[in-house]
C-alpha positions as semicolon CSV with decimal commas, in nm:
position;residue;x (nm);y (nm);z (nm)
1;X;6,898;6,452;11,133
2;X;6,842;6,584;10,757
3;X;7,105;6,776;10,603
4;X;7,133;7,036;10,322
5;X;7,430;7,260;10,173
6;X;7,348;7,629;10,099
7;X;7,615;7,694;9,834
8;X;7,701;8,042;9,872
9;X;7,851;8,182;9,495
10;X;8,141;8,377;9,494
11;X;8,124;8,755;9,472
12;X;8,172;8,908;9,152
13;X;8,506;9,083;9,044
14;X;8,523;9,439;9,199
15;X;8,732;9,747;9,147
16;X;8,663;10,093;9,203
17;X;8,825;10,419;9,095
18;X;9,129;10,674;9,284
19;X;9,152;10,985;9,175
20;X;9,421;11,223;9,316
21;X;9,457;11,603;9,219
22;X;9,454;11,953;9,368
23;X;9,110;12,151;9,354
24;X;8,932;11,842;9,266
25;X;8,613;11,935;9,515
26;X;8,461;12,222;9,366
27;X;8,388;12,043;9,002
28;X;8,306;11,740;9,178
29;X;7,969;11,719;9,272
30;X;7,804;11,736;8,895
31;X;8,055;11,390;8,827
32;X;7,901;11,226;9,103
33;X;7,540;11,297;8,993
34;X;7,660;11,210;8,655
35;X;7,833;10,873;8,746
36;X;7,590;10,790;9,024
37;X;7,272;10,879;8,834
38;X;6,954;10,735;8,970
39;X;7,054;10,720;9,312
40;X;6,973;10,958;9,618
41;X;7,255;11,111;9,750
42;X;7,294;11,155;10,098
43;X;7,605;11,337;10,300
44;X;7,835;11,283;10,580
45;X;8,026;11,551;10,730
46;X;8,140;11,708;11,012
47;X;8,167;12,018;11,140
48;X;8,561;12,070;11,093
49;X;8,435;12,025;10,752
50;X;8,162;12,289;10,744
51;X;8,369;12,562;10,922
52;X;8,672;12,490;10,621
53;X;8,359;12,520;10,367
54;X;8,458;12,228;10,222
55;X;8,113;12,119;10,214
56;X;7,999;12,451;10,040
57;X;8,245;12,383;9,783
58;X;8,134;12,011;9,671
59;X;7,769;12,087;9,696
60;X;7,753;12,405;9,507
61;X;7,418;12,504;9,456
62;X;7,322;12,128;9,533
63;X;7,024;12,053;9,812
64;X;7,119;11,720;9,880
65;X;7,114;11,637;10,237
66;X;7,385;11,628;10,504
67;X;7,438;11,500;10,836
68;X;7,716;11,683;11,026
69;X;7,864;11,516;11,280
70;X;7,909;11,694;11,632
71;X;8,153;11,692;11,804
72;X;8,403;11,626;11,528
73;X;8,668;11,338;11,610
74;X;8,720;11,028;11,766
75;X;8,466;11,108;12,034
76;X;8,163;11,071;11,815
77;X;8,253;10,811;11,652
78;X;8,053;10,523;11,836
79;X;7,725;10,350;11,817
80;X;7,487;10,640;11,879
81;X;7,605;10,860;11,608
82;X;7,594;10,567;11,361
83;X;7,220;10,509;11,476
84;X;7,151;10,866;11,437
85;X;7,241;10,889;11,067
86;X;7,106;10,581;10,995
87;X;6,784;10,687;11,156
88;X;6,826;11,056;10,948
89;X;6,797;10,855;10,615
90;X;6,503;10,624;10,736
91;X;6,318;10,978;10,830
92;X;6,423;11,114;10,463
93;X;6,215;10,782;10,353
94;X;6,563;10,714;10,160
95;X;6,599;10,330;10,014
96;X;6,839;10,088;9,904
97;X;6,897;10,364;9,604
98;X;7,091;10,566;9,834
99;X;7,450;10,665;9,803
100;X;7,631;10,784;10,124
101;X;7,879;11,050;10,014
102;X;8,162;11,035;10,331
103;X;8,344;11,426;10,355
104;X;8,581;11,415;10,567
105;X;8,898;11,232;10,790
106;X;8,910;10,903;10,907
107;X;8,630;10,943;11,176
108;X;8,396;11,054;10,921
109;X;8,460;10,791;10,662
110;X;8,445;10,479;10,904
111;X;8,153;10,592;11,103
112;X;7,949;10,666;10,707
113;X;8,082;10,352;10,573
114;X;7,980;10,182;10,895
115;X;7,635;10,349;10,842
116;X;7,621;10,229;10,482
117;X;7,747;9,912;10,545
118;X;7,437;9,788;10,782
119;X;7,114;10,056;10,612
120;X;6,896;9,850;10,453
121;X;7,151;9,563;10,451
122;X;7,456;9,775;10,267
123;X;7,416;10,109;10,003
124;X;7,697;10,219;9,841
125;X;7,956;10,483;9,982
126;X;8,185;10,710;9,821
127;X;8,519;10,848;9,987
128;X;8,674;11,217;9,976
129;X;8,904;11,256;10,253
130;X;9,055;11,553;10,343
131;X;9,278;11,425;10,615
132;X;9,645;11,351;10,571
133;X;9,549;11,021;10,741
134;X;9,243;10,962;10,571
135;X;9,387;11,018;10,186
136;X;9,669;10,788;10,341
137;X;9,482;10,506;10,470
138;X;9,174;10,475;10,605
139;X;8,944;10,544;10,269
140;X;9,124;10,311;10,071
141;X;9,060;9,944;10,180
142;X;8,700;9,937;10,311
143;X;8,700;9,874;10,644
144;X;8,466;10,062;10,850
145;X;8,435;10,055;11,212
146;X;8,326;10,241;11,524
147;X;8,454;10,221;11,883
148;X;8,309;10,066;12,186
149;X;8,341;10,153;12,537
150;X;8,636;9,940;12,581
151;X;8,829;9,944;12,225
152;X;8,873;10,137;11,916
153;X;8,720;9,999;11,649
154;X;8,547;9,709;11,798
155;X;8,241;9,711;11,614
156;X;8,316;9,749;11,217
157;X;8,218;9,578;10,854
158;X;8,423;9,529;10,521
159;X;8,246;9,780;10,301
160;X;8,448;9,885;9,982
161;X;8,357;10,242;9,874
162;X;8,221;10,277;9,479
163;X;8,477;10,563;9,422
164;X;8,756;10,768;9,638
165;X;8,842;11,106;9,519
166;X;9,182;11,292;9,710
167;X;9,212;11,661;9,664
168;X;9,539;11,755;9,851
169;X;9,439;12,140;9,847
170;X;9,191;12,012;10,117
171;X;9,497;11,970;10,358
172;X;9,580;12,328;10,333
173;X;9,286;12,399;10,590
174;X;9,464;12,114;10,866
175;X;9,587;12,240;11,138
176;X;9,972;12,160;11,177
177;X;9,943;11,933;11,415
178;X;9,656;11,733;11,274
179;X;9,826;11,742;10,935
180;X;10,192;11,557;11,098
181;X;9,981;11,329;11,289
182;X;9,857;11,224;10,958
183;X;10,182;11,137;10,770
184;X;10,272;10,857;11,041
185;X;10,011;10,637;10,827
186;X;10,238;10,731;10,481
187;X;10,573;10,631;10,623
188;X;10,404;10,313;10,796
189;X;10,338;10,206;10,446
190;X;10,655;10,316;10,362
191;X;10,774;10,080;10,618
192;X;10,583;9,758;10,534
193;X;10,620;9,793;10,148
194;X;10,851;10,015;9,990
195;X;11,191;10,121;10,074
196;X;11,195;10,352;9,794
197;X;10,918;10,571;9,906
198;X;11,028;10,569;10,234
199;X;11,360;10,727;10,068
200;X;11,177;10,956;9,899
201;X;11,002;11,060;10,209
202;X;11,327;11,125;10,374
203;X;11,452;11,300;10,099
204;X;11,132;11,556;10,061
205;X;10,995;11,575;10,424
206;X;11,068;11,974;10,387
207;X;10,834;11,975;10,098
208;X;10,571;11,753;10,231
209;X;10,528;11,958;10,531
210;X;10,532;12,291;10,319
211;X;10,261;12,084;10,182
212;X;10,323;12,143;9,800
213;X;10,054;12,016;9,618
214;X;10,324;11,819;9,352
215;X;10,473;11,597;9,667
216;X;10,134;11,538;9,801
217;X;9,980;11,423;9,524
218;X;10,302;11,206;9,488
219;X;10,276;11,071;9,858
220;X;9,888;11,029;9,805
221;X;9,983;10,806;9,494
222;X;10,228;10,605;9,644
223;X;10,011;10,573;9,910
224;X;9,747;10,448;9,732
225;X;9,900;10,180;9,518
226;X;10,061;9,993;9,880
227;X;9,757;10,013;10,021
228;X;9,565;9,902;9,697
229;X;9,837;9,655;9,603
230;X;9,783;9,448;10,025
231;X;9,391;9,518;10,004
232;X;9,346;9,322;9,641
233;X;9,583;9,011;9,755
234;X;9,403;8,961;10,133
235;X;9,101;9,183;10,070
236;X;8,954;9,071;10,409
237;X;9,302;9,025;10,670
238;X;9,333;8,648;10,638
239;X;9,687;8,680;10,623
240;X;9,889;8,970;10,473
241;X;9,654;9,267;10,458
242;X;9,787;9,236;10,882
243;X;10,087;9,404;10,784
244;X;9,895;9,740;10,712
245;X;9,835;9,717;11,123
246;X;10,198;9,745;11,172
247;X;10,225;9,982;11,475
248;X;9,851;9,978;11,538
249;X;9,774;9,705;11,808
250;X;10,039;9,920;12,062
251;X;9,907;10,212;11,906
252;X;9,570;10,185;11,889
253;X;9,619;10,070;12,291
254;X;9,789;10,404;12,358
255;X;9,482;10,604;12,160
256;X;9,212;10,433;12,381
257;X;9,380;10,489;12,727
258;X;9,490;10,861;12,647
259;X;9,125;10,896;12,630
260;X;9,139;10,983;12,248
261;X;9,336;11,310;12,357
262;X;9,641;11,153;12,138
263;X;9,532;11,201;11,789
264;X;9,553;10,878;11,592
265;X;9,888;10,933;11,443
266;X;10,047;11,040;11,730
267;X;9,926;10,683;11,889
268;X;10,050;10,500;11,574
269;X;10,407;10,673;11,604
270;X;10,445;10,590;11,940
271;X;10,331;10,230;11,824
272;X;10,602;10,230;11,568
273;X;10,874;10,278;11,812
274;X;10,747;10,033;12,030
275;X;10,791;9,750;11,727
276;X;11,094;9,865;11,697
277;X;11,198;9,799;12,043
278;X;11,007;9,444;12,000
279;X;11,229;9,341;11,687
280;X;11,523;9,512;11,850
281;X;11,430;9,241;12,193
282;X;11,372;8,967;11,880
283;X;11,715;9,007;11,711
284;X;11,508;9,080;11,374
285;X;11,615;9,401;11,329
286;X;11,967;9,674;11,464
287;X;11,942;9,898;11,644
288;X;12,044;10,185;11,412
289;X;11,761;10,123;11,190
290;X;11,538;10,218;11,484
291;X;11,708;10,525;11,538
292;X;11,662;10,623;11,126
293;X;11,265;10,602;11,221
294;X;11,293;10,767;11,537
295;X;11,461;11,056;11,393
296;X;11,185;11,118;11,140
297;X;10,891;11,060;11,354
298;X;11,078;11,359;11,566
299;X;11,107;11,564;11,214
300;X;10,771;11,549;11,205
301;X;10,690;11,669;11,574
302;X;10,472;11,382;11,680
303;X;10,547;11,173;12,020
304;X;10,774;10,901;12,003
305;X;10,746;10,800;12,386
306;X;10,448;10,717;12,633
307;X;10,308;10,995;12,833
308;X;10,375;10,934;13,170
309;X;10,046;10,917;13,293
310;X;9,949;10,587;13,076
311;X;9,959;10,285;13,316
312;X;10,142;9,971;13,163
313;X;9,860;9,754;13,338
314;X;9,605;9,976;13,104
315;X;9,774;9,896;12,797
316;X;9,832;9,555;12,883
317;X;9,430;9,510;12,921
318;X;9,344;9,712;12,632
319;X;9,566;9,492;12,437
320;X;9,361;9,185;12,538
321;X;9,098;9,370;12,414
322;X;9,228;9,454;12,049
323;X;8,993;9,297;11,810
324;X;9,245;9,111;11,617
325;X;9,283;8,931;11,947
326;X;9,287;8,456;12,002
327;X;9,241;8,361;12,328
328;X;9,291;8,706;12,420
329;X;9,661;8,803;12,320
330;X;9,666;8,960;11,967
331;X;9,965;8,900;11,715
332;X;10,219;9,179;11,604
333;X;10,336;9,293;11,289
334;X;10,726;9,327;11,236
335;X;10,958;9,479;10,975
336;X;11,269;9,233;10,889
337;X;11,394;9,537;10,700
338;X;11,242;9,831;10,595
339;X;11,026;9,780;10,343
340;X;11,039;9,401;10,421
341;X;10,740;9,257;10,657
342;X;10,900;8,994;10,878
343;X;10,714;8,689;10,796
344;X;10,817;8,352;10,933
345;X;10,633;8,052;10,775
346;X;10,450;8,245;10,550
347;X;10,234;8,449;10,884
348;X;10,276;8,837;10,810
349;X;10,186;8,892;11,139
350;X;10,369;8,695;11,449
351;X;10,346;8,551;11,863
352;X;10,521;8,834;12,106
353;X;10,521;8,651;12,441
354;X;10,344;8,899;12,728
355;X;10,696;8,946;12,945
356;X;10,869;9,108;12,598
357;X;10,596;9,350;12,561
358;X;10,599;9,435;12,905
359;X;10,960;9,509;12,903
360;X;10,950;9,716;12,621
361;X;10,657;9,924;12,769
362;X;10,839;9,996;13,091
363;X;11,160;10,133;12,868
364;X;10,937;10,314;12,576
């Protein structure tokens, strides 16, 4: 048998650039052509976006093309609609020169960094979320994804976007109840990283949800510089960049089997208690401190139990499905405090035999 070792170099160094500011979109289109000169610029929207006329307002008198995703939300985001924009930008005769501009939540940017990821073997993608959850977490990080059949997210790439730009005056146009669902991703990081913020969250959660532009753009910066601080130490989850998933794997189980009529948030929260119970069951954490989250998550009107009509059996299979999953039981993410990820032996994220979670599911 012959032998030979392919020695594969190490990427270069990469960073890319946050801005955060109100009324950002309008003036933002000529800095883009400007910064990203040379390439073609292609859009992904949806229509949430176009009715807001967001869209209007970046492209100006711009007629670069966009693909508007229909329906809006969780149930387009799969494998057809990725194909679909991917095949839109072959038809355009558009190269490895393109850049895929992503306008929008969290549905929008993963499914156009997804797209961007795999066309013509990866073309770069730039970030402008107007989601609460979106300028929270999921455009800062690169991970892209799009569901399966059986499991959010199951299908997915690490993709870092060339540039993010938040305007908070974007979240003016969220419904309420979209806009709450959002800020469950802001006091998760809260959670796993910083009790200060988490204080200061407390402290201004009137403010927040009058959505003053100030406090968001101070919750979008915090935000930012958790998320930034996990995804530059474990840039691809190898270890601590887990602890951003910290009421996910329950949540994400809860999304899937309410049939995506939870919004993501509202999963996550319900997630979030459910740790809680778990460290609670562990002897990691009082009960009191529990009750501090509960009481917020309630502030902010999202669910904090399971509906009744989610099965315990369905979880417990969509859980074997997660795709963090070994031998098909994933691991769970735990506080030891808040603002402290409990991390024995150096693993941010840690066994939870089947029986516990099963108890706590029957009680949550």
């Amino acid at each position: 048998m012959l032998e030979h070792e392919i020695k594969i170099p190490a990427s270069p160094a990469k960073s890319y650039r946050t801005e955060i500011g109100s009324g950002l979109l309008g003036g933002l289109w000529p800095r883009i052509e400007a910064d990203f000169n040379g390439y073609n610029k292609f859009v992904v929207t949806d229509e949430n976006l176009v009715s807001a006329g967001h869209l209007e307002k970046l492209l100006g008198q711009s007629d670069a093309p966009a693909f508007v995703i229909s329906p809006p939300g969780e149930a387009s985001k799969n494998i057809d609609t990725a194909v679909t924009i991917i095949e839109t930008m072959e038809k355009a005769c558009l190269g490895r020169d393109t850049l895929v501009v992503a306008l929008g939540g969290g549905t929008v940017g993963d499914i156009a960094g997804f797209a961007a990821a795999v066309f013509k073997r990866g073309v770069p993608v730039i970030q402008i979320p107007t989601t609460t959850v979106a300028q929270a977490d999921s455009a800062v990080g690169g991970k892209t994804g799009i569901d399966s059949s059986l499991s959010k997210n199951a299908f997915g790439a690490f993709w870092h976007p060339s540039a993010v730009y938040i305007d908070v005056a974007t979240l003016t146009t969220l419904d309420d109840r979209q806009f709450r669902a959002g800020l469950v991703e802001s006091f998760k990081h809260a959670l796993i990283a910083d009790s200060e913020y988490f204080e200061y969250l407390e402290n201004n959660l009137d403010a927040v949800l009058e959505r003053k532009s100030e406090v968001l753009e101070k919750v979008a910066q915090f935000n930012c510089k958790i998320k930034g601080d996990v995804v530059e130490t474990d840039p691809y989850e190898q270890n601590k960049r887990r602890i951003l998933n910290y009421g996910h794997t329950i949540g994400h189980a809860v999304e899937t089997a309410s049939g995506f009529e939870l919004l993501h948030g509202e999963a996550v929260a319900i997630g979030i208690i459910a740790a809680g119970m778990i460290e609670i069951e562990l002897k990691i954490a009082p009960k009191d401190r529990l009750e501090r989250v509960r009481q917020i998550l309630e502030k902010l009107d999202v669910p904090v139990k399971l509906p009744p009509n989610l099965a315990e059996k369905d979880l417990i299979d969509l859980i074997k499905h997660d795709k963090k999953a070994v031998n098909k039981w994933p691991r769970f993410v735990l506080l030891n405090d808040i603002g402290q990820v409990y991390c024995p032996d150096g693993q941010y994220a840690v066994d939870v035999a089947p029986e516990i979670l099963g108890r706590v599911l029957k009680i949550l």
